[in-house]
N, C-alpha and C positions, 0 to 999 in steps of 0.2 A: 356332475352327476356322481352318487355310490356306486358300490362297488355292488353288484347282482348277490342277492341272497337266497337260499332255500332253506324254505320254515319246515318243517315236519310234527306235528303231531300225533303218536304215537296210542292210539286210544282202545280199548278193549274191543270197542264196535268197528270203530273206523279210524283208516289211515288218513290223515290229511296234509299235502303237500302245496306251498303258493310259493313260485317266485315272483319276487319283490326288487325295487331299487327303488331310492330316491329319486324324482327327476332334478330339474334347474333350480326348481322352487323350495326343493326340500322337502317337496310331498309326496307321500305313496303311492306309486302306479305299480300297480297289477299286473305281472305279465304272464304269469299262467295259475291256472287254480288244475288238483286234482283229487280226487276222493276215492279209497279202493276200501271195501271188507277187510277189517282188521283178522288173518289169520297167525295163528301160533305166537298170540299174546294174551297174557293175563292181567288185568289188575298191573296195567302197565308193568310184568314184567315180562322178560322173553321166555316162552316155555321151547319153540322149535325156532335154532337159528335162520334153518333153512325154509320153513314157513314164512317166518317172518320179512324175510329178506323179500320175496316175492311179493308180499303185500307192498311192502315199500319200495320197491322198486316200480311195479305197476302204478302205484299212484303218483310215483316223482313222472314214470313217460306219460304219462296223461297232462301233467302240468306241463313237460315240456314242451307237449306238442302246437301249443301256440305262439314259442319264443327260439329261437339260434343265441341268446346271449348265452355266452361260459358264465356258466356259476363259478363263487370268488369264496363264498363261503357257506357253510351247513350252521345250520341251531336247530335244536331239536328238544324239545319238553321232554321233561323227566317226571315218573309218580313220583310221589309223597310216602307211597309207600313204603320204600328203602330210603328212606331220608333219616336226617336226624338234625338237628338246630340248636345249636351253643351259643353264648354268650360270651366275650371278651374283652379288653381293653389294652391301648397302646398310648405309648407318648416319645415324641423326640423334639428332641429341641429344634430353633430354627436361627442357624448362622447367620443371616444376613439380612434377619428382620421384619423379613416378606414373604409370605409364605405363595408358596409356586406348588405347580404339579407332582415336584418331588418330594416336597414335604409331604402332601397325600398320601402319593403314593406310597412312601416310608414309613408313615405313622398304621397307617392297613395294616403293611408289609409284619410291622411289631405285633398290631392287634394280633393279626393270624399267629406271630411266633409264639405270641405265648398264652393261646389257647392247647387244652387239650384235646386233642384228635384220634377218634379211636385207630389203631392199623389201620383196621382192613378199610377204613372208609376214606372218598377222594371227597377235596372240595371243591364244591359247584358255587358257592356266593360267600362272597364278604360283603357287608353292606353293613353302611355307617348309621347307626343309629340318631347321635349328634356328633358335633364337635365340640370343644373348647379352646379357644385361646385364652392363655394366662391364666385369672382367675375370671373372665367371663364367662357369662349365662350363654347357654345350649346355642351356638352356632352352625347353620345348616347347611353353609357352602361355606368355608374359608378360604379362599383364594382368592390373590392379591391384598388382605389382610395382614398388618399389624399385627406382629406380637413375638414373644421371645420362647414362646413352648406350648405346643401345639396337641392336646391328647382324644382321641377318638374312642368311642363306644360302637362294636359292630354286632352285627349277627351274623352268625356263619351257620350255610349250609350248607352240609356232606352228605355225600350219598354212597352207597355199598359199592365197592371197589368190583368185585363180581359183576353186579347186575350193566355197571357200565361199562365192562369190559365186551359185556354179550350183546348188546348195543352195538358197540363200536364193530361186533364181529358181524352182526346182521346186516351193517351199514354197507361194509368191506364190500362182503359177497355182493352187495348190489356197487360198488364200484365210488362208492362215496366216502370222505373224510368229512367226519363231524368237528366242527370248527369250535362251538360252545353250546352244552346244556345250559337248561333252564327252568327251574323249577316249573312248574305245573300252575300249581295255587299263585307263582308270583307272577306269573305270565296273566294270570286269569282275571287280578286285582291289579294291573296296568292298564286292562282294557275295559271292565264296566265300570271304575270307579269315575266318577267324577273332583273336580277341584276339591270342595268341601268337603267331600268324604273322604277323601286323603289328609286334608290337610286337620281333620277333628277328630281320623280312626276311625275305622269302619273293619270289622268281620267280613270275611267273604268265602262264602259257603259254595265251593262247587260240587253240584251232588251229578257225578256221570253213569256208565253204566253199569260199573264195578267199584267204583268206590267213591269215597265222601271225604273230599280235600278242603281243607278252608285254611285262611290266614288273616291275622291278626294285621291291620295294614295301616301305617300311620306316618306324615310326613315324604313319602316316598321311601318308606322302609319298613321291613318285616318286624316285627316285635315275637312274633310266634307263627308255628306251624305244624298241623299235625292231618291225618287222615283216622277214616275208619273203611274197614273192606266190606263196605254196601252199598249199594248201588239200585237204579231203577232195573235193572237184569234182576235181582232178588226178590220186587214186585212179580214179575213176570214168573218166575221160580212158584214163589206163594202161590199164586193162583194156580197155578197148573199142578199144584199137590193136592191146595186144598177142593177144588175144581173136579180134577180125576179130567182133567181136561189136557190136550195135547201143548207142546210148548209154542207152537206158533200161532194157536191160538188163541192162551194167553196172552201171547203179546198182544193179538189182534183187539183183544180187550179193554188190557192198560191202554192201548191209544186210543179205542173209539169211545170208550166210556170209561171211562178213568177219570175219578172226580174227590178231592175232600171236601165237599160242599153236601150239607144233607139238605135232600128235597123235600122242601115243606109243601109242596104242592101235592099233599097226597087225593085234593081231591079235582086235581087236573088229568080228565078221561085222555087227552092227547098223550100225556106224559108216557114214555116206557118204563113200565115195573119189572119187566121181565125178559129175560134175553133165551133163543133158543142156543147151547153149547154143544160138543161133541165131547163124547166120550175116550177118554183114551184107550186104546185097543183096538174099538170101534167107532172109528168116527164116521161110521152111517150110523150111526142112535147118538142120536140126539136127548138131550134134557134140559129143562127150564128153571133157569136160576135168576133170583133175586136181585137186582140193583144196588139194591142195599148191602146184600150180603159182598158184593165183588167191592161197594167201596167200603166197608169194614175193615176188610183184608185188607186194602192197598191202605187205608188209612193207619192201622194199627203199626205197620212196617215204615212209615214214613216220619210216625209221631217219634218211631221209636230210634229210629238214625239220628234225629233233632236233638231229643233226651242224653243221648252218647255224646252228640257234641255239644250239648250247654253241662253237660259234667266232663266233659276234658276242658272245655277253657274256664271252668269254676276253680278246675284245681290248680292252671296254669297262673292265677294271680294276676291275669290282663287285664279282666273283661273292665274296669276303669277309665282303660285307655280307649273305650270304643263309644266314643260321645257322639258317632254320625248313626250306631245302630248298624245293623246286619244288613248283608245285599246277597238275593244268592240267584244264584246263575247254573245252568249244566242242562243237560236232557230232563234232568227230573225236575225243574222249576218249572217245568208247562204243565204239571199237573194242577187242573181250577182246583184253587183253596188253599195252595199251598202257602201262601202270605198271611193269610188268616190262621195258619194252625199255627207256624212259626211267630207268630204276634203270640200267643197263649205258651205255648211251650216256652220263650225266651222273656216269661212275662213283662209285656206291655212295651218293651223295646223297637223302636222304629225296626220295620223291616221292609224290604222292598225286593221285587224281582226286577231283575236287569240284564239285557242284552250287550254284547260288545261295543265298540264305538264301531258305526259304519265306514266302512270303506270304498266308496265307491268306487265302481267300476264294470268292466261289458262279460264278467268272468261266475261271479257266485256274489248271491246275498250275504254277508256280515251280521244282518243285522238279525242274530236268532242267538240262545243263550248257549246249544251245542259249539258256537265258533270261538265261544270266550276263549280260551287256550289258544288257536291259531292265531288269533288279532294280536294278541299278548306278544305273541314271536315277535311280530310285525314293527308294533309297538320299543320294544325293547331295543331289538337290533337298528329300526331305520328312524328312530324319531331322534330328531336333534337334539330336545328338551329333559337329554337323558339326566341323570345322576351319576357322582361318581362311585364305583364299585369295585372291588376284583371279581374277573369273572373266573369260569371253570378255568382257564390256564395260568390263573394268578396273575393276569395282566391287569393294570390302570383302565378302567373305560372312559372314556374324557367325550366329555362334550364336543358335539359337533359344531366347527365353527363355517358358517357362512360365507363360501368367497362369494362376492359380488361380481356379477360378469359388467365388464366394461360396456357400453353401449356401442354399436358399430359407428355410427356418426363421431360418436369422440371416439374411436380405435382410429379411425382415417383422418382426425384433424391430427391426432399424436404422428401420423406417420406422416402427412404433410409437412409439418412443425420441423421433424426427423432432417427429411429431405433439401427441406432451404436453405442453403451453407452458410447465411450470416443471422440465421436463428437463434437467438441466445440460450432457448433449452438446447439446440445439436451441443452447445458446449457443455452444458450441465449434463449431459448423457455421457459424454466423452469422459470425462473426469470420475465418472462411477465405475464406468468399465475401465478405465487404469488399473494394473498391477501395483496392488497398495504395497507391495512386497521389494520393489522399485523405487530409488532415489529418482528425485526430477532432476531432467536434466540441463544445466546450466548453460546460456548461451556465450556466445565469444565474445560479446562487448559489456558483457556484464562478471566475464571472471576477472578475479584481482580486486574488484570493488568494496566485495566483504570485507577485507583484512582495511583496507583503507579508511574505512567506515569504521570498523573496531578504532583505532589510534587516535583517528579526529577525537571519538567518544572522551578516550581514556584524557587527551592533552586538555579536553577541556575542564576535565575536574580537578586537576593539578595545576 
């Protein structure tokens, strides 16, 4: 079994905290979920250390309260926000033919040398774009591979030296060491994409409730990444300016009637046209507004986040490599219609709305598009079927290999086998565990023989 992990996600609304391990199998069990009010964060960053800290620490003892296992390590999502994403390349030769872990890990080790990095930023991801041996076409795992020279293409992402220092000091105060960040969007594109759309490229749009993360995502690697600072919180804003309506009561709005679908049923008498609001200042007076008019507004703020991000990845030079089409996921994808405006905005581009992958278990539902991000951690840290990467410490992440647990039936025939003194394995066992560091040693009727044997040899060929 792994080693116990705690995921954190760090979100404007809410804190979310699950510990995880592997079991026997290599599958994810569940061992505590917890959810608290995100206080004294922004736009995933920390505005109050000391706010913040209490959010997340509250939601880590709520997780913990259905587990005694020591936590072994922290990962924690990072915004998009304070990010940045370069482009590099590395190459070393390979001594002995074969390319092993250390080559990997050395050719990274170059890519990352000789990118440029601004100061003040730390980096959170290397990740391989392809590989090359020699003069072969784009290689996606080289290991155990042939070849005399070895060069990779990565993408690196850094994040603002600052903001993860104030991270790291929110964590403290709650008595925690963060082991590894991880990007946001790339946690979020681990967990709803499927095969295909990994493996053809696919966009992934996570709209939360301050900001609009997506990434460019293809073969098991970023190609690009970027955000914008808007969020379904900024629906909820609009209406409560445009409204003259209280902020909780917009919200109460965007969720119960919140729609970009226009109703053509205008002459269905059941239908609601009109909603009674309160007034802000006075929310004993009441006033009656329009259906239509409440989904204009949310409509018009949604087309226009869309708009933002099909002209940042126009000018990014990608959008070629996204032949699976756009997937988007977050709090704001449960608005009806949103798949339909995103087809016209993105014109005529497959798009699709998509939940994380489920994880079952007797703890929390998975399967809703606010968990993409947490499942992501999950994903990243305890799946076997990882890729290789440097992470936030510039370490190799290597694949997890499978021990096979012996069957008890053959654990007690090896130990019977063990036990029988004229068993021919007890001597094959014996001879392993010799001190290979130790001459054997010669018995009394056989020393003098050698040299004896030597002369016979020699007399007979003279």
């Amino acid at each position: 079994m792994g080693s116990t992990l705690l995921a954190i996600d760090i979100g404007s609304t809410d804190v979310t905290a699950i510990i995880a391990k592997n079991d026997l199998d290599y599958k994810i069990n569940i061992l505590g979920t917890g959810i608290e009010a995100s206080d004294g964060i922004n736009k995933g960053l920390i505005t109050n250390i000391e706010l913040a800290s209490k959010s997340i620490q509250n939601a880590v003892l709520k997780a913990r309260r259905s587990t005694s296992e020591p936590i072994e390590s922290t990962v924690v999502a990072i915004s998009g926000s304070y990010t940045k994403g370069i482009r590099s390349m590395g190459s070393v030769n390979v001594p002995n033919g074969i390319i092993t872990e250390h080559e990997i890990n050395q050719v990274m080790q170059m890519a990352l040398y000789n990118a440029t990095i601004v100061p003040e930023y730390e980096v959170v991801h290397v990740i391989p774009i392809f590989f090359k041996v020699d003069d072969s076409a784009d290689v996606d795992n080289p290991l155990n591979m042939n070849g005399a020279r070895l060069e990779v293409s990565v993408y690196i992402v850094t994040a603002k030296r600052t903001a993860l220092t104030n991270l790291k000091s929110a964590f403290k105060e709650s008595n925690i060491e963060i082991t590894n960040f991880v990007l946001n969007g790339y946690a979020t594109a681990i967990s709803v994409l499927d095969e295909q759309q990994n493996k053809f490229g696919s966009l992934v749009i996570n709209m939360g409730s301050t900001t609009t993360e997506f990434v460019c995502y293809k073969g098991g690697s970023i190609l690009y990444t970027d955000f914008i600072p808007v969020g379904s919180n900024h629906i909820t804003n609009d209406l409560s300016v445009m409204l003259h309506t209280p902020h909780n009561a917009a919200e109460l709005i965007k969720i119960k009637y919140g729609s970009l679908l226009s109703n053509n049923n205008e002459d269905d008498h059941l239908a609601i046209k009109k909603i009674k609001i309160p007034r802000i200042g006075d929310e004993q007076v009441t006033e009656e507004i329009s259906l239509v008019d409440i989904r204009n507004i949310i409509h018009a703020r949604v087309e226009e986040t869309l708009i933002l991000v099909k002209q940042k990845l126009s000018r990014s030079g990608i959008a070629d490599n996204l032949d699976a089409g756009i997937v988007i996921t977050g709090g704001m994808s449960k608005l009806k219609g949103i798949r339909e405006l995103a087809t016209l905005v993105f014109e005529n581009q497959p798009v699709k709305v998509a939940n994380p992958k489920n994880i079952k278990n007797g703890y929390m539902n998975f399967d809703d598009s606010a968990m993409a991000t947490i499942v992501g951690l999950l994903f990243y840290s305890l799946d076997k079927n990882r890729n290789f990467e440097l992470d936030s410490n510039k370490k190799l992440r290597r694949k997890i290999i499978e021990k096979k647990a012996i069957p008890k039936e053959e654990a007690r025939e090896i130990q019977r086998d063990i036990r029988q003194p004229g068993n021919k394995s007890n001597v094959d066992i014996k001879l392993k565990t010799e001190d290979p560091t130790q001459l054997p040693k010669i018995s009394k009727t056989n020393k003098g023989k050698g040299m004896a044997r030597f002369w016979n040899k020699v007399s007979e060929w003279f």
